[in-house]
LUMMARKE-325300 format. One line per field, with one value per residue (C-alpha): x negated, y negated, z; residue in three letters. Coordinates in Angstrom, 1 decimal, always signed. Layout:
# LUMMARKE-325300
xx: X | ... .
yy: Y | ... .
zz: Z | ... .
residuo: ALA | ... .
# end
This chain:
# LUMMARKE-325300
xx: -14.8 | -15.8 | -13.2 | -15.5 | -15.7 | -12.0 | -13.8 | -15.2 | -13.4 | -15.3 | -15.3 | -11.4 | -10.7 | -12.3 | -10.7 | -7.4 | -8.0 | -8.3 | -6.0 | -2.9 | -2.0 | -3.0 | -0.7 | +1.9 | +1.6 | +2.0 | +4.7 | +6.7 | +5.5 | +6.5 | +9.7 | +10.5 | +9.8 | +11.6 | +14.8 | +14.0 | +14.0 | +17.5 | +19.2 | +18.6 | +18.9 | +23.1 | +22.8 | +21.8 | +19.2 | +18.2 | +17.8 | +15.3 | +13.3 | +13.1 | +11.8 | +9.7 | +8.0 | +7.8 | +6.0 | +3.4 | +2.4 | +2.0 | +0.5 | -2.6 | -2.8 | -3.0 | -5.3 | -7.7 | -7.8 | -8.6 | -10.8 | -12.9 | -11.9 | -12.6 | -16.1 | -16.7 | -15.5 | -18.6 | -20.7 | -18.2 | -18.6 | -22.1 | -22.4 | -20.3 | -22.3 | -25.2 | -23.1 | -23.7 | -21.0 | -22.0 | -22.4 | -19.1 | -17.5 | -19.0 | -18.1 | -14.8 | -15.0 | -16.4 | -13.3 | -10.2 | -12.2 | -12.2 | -9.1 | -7.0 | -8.5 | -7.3 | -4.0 | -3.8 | -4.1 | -1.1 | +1.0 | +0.5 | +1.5 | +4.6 | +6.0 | +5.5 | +4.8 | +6.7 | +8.7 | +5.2 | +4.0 | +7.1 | +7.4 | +4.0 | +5.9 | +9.0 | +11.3 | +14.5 | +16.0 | +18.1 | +15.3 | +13.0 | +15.9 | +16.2 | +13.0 | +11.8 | +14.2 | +12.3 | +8.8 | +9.4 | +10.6 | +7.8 | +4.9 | +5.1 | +3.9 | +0.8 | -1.6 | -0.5 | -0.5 | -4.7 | -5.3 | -3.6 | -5.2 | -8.7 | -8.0 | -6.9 | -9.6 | -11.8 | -10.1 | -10.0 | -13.7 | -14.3 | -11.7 | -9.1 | -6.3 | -3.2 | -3.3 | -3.3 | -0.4 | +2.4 | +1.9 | +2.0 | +4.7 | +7.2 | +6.8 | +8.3 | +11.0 | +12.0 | +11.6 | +13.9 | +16.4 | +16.5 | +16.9 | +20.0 | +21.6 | +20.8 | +21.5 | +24.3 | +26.0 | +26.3 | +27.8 | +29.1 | +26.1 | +26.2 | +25.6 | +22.0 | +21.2 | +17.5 | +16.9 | +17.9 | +15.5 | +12.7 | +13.5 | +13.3 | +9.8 | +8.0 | +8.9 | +7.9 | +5.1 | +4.6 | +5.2 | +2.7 | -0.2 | +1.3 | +1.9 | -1.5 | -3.5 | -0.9 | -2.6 | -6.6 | -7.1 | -4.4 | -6.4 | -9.4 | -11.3 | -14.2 | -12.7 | -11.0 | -13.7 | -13.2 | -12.0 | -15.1 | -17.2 | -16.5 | -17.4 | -20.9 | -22.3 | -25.4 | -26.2 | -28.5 | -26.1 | -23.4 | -25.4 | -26.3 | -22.6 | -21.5 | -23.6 | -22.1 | -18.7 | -18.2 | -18.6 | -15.5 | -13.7 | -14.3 | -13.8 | -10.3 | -9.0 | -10.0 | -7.9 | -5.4 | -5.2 | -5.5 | -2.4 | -0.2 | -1.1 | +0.3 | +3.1 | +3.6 | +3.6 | +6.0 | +8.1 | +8.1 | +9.5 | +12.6 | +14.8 | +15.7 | +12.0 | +10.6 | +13.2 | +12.3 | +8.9 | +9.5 | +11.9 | +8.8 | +6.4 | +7.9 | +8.0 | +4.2 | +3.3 | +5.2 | +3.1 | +0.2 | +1.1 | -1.5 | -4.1 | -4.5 | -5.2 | -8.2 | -9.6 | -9.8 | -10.9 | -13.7 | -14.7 | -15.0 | -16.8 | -19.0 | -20.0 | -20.1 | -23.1 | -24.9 | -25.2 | -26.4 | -28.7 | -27.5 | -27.4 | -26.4 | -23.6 | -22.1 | -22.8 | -21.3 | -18.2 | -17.3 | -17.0 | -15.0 | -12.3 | -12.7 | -11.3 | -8.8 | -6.9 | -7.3 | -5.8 | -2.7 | -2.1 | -1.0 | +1.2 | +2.4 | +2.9 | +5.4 | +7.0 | +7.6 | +9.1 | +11.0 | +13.3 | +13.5 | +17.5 | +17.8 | +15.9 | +17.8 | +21.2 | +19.9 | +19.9 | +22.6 | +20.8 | +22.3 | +21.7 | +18.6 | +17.1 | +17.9 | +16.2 | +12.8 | +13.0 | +13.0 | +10.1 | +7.9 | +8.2 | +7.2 | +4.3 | +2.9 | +3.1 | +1.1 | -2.3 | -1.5 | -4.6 | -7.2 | -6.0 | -6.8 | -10.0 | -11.0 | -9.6 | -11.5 | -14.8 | -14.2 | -12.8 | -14.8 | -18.1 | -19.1 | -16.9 | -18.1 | -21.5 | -22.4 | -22.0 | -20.0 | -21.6 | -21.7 | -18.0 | -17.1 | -19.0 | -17.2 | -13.6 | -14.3 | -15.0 | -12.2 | -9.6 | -10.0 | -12.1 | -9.6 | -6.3 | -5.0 | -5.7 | -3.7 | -0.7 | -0.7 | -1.2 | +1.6 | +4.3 | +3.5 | +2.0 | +3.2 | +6.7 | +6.6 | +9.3 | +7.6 | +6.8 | +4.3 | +3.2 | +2.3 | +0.9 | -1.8 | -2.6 | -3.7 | -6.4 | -8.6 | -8.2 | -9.7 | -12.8 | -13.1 | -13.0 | -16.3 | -18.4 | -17.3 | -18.2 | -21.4 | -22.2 | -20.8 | -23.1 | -26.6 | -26.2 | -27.5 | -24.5 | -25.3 | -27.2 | -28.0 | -27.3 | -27.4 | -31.3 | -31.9 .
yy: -40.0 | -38.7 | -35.4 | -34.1 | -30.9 | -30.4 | -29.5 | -26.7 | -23.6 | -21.5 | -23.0 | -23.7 | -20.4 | -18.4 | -20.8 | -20.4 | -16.7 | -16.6 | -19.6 | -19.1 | -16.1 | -16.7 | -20.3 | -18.0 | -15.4 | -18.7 | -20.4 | -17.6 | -17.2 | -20.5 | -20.3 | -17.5 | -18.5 | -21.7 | -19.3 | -17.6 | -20.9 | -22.4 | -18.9 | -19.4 | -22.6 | -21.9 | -20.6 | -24.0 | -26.1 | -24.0 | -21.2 | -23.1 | -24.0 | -20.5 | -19.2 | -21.7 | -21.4 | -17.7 | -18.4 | -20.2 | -17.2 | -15.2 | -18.8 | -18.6 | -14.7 | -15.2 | -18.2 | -15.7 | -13.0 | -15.9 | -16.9 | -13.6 | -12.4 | -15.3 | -15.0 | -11.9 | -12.7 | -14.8 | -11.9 | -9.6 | -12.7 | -12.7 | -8.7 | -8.8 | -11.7 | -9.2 | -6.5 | -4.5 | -1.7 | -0.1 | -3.1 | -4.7 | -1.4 | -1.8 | -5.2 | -4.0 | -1.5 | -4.2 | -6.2 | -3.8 | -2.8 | -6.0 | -7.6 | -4.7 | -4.9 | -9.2 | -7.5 | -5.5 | -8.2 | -10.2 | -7.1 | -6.4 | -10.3 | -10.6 | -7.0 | -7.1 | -10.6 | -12.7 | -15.1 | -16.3 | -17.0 | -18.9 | -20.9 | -22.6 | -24.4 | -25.1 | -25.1 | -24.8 | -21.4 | -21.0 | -21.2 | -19.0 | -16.3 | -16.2 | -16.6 | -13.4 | -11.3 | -12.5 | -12.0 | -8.3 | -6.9 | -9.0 | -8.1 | -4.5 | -5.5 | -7.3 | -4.6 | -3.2 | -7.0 | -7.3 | -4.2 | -5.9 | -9.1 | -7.2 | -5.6 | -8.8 | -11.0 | -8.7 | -7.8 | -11.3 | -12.0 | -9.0 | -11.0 | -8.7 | -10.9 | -9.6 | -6.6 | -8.5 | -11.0 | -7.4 | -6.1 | -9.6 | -11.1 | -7.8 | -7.0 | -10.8 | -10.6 | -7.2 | -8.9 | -11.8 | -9.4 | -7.0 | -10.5 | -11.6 | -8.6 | -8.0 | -11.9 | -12.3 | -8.6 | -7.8 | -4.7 | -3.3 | -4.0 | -5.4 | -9.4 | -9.7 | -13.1 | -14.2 | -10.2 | -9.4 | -11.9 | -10.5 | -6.9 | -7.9 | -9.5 | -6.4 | -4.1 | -6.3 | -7.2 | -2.9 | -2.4 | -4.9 | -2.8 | +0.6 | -0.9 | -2.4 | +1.1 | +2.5 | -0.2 | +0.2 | +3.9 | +4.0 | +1.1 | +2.9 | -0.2 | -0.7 | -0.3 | +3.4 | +5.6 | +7.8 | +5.3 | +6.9 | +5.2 | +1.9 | +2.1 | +4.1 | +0.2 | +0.3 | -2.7 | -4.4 | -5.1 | -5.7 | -8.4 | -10.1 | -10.4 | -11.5 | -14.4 | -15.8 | -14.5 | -15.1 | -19.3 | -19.0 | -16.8 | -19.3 | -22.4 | -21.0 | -20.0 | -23.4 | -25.2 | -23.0 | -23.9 | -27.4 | -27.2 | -25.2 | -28.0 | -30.4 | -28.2 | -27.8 | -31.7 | -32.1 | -29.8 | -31.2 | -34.9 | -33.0 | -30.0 | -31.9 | -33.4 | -29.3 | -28.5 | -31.2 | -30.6 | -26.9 | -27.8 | -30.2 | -27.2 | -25.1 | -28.5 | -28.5 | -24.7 | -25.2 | -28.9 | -26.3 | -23.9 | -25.7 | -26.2 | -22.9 | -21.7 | -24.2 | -23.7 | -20.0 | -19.8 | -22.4 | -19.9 | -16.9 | -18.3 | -20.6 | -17.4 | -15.7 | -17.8 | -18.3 | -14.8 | -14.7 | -17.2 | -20.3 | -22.8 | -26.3 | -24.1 | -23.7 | -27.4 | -27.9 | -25.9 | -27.6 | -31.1 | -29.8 | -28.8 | -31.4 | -33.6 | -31.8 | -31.0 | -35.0 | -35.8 | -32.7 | -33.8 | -37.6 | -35.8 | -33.7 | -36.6 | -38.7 | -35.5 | -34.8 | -38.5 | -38.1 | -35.2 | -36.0 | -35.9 | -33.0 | -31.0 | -32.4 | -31.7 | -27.7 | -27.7 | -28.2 | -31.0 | -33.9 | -37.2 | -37.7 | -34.5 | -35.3 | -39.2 | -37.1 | -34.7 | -37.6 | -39.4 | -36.4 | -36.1 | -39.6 | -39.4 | -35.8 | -37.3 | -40.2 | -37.9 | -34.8 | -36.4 | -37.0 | -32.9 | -31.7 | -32.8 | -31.5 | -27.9 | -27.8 | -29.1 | -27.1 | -23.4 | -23.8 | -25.3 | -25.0 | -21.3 | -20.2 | -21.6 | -19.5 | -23.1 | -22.0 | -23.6 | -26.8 | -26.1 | -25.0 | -28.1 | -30.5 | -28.8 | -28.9 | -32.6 | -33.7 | -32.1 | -32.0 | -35.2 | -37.1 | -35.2 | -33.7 | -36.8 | -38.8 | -36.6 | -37.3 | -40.9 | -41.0 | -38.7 | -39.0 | -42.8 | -44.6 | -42.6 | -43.0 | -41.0 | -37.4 | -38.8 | -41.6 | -38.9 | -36.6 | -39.8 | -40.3 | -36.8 | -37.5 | -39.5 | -36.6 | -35.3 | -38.8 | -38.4 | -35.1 | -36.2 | -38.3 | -35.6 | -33.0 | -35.6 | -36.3 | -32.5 | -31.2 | -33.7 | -32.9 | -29.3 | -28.6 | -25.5 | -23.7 | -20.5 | -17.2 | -14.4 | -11.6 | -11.7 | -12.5 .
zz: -22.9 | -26.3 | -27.5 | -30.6 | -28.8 | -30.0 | -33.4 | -31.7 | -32.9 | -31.1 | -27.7 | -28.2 | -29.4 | -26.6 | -23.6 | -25.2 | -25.3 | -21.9 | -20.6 | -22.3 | -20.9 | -17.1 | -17.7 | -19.0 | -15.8 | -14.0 | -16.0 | -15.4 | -11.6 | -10.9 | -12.8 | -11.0 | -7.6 | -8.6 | -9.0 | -5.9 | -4.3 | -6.0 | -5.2 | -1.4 | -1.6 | -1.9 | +1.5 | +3.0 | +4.2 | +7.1 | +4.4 | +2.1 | +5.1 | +6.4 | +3.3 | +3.1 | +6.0 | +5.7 | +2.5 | +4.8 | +6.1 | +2.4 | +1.4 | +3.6 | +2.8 | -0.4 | -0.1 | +1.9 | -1.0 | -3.7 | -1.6 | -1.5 | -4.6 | -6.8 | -4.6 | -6.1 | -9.2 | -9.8 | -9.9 | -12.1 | -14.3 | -14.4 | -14.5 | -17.6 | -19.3 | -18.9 | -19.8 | -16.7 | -16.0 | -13.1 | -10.5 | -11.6 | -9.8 | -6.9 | -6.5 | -7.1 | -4.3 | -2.1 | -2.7 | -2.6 | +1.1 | +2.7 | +1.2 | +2.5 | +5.7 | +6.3 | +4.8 | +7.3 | +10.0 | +8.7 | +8.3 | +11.8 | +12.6 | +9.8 | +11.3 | +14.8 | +16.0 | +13.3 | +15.8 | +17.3 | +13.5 | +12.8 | +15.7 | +14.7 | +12.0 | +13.6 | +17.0 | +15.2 | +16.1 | +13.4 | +11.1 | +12.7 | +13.1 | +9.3 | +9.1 | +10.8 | +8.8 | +5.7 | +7.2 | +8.8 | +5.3 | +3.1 | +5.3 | +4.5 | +0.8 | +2.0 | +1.5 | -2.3 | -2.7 | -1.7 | -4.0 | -6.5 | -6.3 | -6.2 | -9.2 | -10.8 | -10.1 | -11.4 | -15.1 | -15.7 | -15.2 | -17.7 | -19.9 | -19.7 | -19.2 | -21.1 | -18.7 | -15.6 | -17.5 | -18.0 | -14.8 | -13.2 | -15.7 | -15.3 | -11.6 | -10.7 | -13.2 | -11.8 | -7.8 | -9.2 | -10.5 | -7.3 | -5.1 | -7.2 | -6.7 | -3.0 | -1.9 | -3.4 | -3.3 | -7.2 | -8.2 | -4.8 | -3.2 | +0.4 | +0.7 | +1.9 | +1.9 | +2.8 | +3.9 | +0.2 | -1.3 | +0.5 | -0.4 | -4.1 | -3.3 | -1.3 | -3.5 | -6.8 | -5.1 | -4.8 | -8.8 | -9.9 | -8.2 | -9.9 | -13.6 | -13.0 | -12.3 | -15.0 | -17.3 | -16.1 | -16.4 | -19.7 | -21.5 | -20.7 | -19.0 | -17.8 | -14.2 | -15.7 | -13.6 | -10.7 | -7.6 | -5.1 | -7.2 | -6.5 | -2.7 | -3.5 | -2.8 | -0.1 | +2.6 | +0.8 | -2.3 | +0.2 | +1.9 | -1.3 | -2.5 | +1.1 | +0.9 | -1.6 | -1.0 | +2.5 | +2.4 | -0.7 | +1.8 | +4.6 | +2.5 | +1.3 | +5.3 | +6.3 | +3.3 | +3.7 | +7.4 | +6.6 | +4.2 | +7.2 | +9.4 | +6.7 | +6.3 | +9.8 | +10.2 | +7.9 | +9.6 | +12.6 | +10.9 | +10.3 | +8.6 | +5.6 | +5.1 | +5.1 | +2.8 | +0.2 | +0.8 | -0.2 | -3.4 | -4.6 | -3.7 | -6.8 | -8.8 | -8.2 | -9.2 | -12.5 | -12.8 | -11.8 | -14.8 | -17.8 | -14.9 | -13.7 | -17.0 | -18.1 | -14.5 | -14.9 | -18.2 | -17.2 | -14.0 | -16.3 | -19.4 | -17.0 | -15.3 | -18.7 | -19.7 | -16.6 | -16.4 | -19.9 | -19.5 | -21.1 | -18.4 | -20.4 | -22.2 | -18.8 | -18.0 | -21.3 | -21.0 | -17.1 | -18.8 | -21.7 | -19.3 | -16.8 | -19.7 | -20.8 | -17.6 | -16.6 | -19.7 | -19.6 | -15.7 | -17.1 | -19.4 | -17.3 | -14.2 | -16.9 | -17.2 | -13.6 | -13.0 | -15.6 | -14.7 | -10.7 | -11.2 | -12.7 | -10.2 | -7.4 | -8.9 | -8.5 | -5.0 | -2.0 | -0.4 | +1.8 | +0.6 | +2.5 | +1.3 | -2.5 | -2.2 | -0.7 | -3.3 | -5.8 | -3.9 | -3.4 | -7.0 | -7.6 | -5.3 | -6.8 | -10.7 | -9.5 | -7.5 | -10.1 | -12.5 | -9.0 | -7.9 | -11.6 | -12.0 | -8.7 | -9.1 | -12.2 | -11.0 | -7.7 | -9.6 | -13.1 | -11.8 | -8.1 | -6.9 | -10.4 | -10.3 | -6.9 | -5.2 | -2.7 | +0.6 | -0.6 | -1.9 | +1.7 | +3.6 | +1.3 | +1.6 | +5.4 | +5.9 | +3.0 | +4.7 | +8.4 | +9.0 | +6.1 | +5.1 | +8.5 | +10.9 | +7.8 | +7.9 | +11.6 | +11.9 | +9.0 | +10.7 | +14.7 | +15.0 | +11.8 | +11.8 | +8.2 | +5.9 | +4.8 | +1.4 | +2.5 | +5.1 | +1.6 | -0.5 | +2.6 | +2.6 | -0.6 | +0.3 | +1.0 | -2.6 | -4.1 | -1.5 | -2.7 | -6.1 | -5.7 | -4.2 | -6.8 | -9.7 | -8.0 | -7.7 | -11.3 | -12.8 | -10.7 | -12.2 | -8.7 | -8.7 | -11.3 | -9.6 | -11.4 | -9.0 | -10.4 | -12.4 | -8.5 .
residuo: UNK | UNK | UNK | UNK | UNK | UNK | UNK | UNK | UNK | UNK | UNK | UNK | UNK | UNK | UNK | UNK | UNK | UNK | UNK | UNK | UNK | UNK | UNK | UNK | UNK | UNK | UNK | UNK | UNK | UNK | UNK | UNK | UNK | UNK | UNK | UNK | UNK | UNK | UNK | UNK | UNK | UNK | UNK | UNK | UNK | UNK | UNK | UNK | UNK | UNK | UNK | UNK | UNK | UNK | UNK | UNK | UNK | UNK | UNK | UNK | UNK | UNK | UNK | UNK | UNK | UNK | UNK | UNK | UNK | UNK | UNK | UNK | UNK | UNK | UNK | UNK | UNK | UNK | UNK | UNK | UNK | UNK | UNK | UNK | UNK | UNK | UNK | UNK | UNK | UNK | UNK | UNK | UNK | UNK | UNK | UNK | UNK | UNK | UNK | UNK | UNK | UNK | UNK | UNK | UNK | UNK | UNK | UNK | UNK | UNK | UNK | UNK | UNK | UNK | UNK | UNK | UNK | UNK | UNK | UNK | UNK | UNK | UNK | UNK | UNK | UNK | UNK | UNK | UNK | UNK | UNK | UNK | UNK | UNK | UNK | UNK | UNK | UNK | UNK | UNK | UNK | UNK | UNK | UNK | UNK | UNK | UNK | UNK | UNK | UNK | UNK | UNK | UNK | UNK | UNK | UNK | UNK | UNK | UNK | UNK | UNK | UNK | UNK | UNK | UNK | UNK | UNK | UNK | UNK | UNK | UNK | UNK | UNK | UNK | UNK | UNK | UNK | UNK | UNK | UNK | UNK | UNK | UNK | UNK | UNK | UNK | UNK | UNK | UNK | UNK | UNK | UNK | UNK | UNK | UNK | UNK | UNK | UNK | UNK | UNK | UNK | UNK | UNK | UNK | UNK | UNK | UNK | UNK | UNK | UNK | UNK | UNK | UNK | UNK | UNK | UNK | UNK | UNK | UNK | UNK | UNK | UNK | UNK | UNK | UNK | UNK | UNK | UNK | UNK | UNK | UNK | UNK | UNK | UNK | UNK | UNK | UNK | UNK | UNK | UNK | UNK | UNK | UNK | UNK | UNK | UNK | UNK | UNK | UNK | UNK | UNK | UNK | UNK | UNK | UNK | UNK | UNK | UNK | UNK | UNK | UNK | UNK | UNK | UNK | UNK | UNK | UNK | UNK | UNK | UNK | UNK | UNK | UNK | UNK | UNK | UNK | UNK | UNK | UNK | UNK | UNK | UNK | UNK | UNK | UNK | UNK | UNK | UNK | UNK | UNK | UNK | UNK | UNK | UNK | UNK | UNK | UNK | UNK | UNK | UNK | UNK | UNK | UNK | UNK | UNK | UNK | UNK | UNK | UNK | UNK | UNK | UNK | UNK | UNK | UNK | UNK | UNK | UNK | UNK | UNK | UNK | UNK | UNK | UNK | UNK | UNK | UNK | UNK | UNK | UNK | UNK | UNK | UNK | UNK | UNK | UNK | UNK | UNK | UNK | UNK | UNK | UNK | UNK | UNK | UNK | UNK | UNK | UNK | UNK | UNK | UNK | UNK | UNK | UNK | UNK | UNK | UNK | UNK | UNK | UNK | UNK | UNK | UNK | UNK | UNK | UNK | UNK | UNK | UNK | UNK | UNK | UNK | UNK | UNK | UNK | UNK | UNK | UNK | UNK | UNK | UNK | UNK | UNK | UNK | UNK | UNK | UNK | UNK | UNK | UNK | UNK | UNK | UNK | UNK | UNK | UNK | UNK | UNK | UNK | UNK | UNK | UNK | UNK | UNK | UNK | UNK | UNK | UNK | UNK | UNK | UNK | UNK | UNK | UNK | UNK | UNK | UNK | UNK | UNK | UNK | UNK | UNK | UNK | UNK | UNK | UNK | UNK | UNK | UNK | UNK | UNK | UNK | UNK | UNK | UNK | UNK | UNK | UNK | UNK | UNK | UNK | UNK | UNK | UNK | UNK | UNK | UNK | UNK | UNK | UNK | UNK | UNK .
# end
């Protein structure tokens, strides 16, 4: 594993440019969610599994619009390594059109049908009764939260990050703020409890798309042009981005299925198991917080140069990361075992809860380094090589021929304890692993679509 590429100035300054300030939009995401999480959490078990599995629903939502946006992404990547204005709009256009119309379908469900989403995850009434309260008042957010998401995906390909970092980084500290005061009644204001955190979230959720726009047209971007513009797309160029965009779509609904199965699973093993399963989720998303940014920054420069030509630079630039965020996720594993009892100590948890908490812990800091290399070889090579059917067939036979009929041997035949149920879950991330490797390193994903 030879690191003489850390000489590299160039190489290091550019990813840096572009990965420090998506990890900090994330570090402070994840912080803040964390918050979110530990404020509820003084309501009660039944609380923190209510939002979690509330969150299930904006989990595969979200999952969905990454899916298609980051799809798209690879050609605003390319576009801008040619230095092409014009298309990059369009595929803009394309995006905010379709992502609003899958947010449309789940505001329908969160609004009108929530009980029947929630009751996929779990039979406790109590849960789903706070549970719908959440969902009914979040929902209503879901399509400012696509436009957003469009708009992000796209600025950050152009390498217009900072942007996307305010409007993200100051719409969740205002939700946090709003969901203090309305959960726990500051200053006058009635006690809202669960209903009060989701308040805060809709409408932070609402100010990030505003500040965003604000920012665009303000900065003068290259997405500052008159909005019409970005739907004057015909078929033809439709078609061509579809194909491409529509297997990343499918490949994320499918995952994201596969992960509310596990989650779902879990639930079913018991209150307290969902609840520690939820506590570890926001340990994970601040573990996520380095990662994010080096797979990112790998996507955009890898799509940078493909588009521009220069094929072994992208080649280059996909092994470069793989090695660093396989080296970061050891660190960051120690780190994670390390401060188990501290994290527990934030929560009201009984004594079963608190020992799975410590466990899951244990079990994520062990698979952290197999999940890193795979997000980068899976986000920074195949999505952002164009690979995206193979990237779908292989996401589709790791989880639902390997990780799902795992999670139910463990819970439903094995009646194992959720955190062995989580470690052989796992085991569809190290078959994963091989196959990505495999692929990375045949350079058989790197596709130039837009000299097409």
């Amino acid at each position: 594993m030879s690191l003489s590429f850390l000489k590299d100035r160039a190489f290091l300054r550019e990813m840096l440019t572009i990965a420090i300030p998506i990890s900090f939009q994330q570090l402070i995401n994840a912080s803040l969610n964390m918050i979110d999480v530990i404020m509820v959490g003084q309501l009660g078990e039944a609380s923190i599994a209510a939002l979690g599995l509330s969150n299930q629903v904006f989990f595969v939502f979200i999952l969905l619009l990454f899916g298609l946006t980051s799809g798209m992404a690879i050609f605003t990547a390319q576009f801008w390594g040619k230095q092409e204005i014009e298309p990059i709009r369009k595929v803009t256009g394309m995006s905010i059109l379709i992502t609003s119309l899958i947010a449309l379908v789940f505001m329908l469900a969160a609004v009108f049908a929530p009980h029947v989403v929630l009751g996929f995850y779990t039979k406790d009434r109590e849960v789903i009764d706070i549970g719908v309260s959440y969902l009914r008042i979040v929902g209503l957010s879901y399509i400012p939260v696509a436009i957003a998401t469009s708009y992000i995906a796209t600025l950050r390909s152009i390498q217009f990050v900072k942007l996307t970092v305010i409007a993200t980084v100051s719409a969740l500290i205002f939700k946090t703020i709003l969901g203090y005061v309305l959960i726990f009644g500051i200053g006058g204001l009635p006690a809202l409890g669960v209903r009060g955190a989701a308040i805060g979230t809709a409408s932070g959720w609402t100010l990030e798309l505003l500040l965003i726009l604000i920012f665009v047209y303000a900065q003068k971007t290259p997405l500052a042009a008159n909005p019409l513009t970005f739907f004057s797309f015909d078929v033809t160029f439709l078609g061509r981005v579809l194909k491409t965009t529509l297997p990343a779509l499918a490949n994320e609904m499918f995952w994201s299925l596969g992960i509310t199965t596990y989650n779902a699973i879990y639930a079913h093993i018991g209150t307290d198991s969902i609840a520690a399963i939820n506590v570890n989720a926001t340990i994970e998303e601040l573990g996520f917080v380095v990662f994010m940014g080096l797979g990112n920054a790998c996507a955009v420069m890898v799509g940078n140069r493909i588009g521009a030509g220069r094929k072994d630079e992208a080649y280059e630039t996909v092994r470069r990361v793989v090695i660093l965020s396989v080296l970061s996720a050891w660190m960051v594993g120690l780190i994670v075992v390390s401060m188990r009892d501290a994290v527990v100590n934030l929560y009201s948890l009984s004594p079963e809860g608190e020992y799975n908490v410590r466990m899951l812990m244990l079990m994520m800091a062990l698979v952290l380094w197999v999940r890193m290399f795979n997000f980068s070889t899976f986000i920074g090579a195949l999505r952002a090589g164009g690979d995206t059917r193979f990237a779908l067939i292989m996401e589709l036979c790791s989880i639902w021929l390997i990780g799902v009929p795992a999670a139910y041997v463990g819970a439903f035949v094995l009646h194992l304890p959720v955190y062995y149920v989580y470690l052989m879950v796992a085991l569809e991330e190290i078959a994963k692993a091989f196959f990505s490797g495999w692929r990375v390193r045949s350079r058989k994903w790197i596709h130039d679509l837009v000299s097409a």
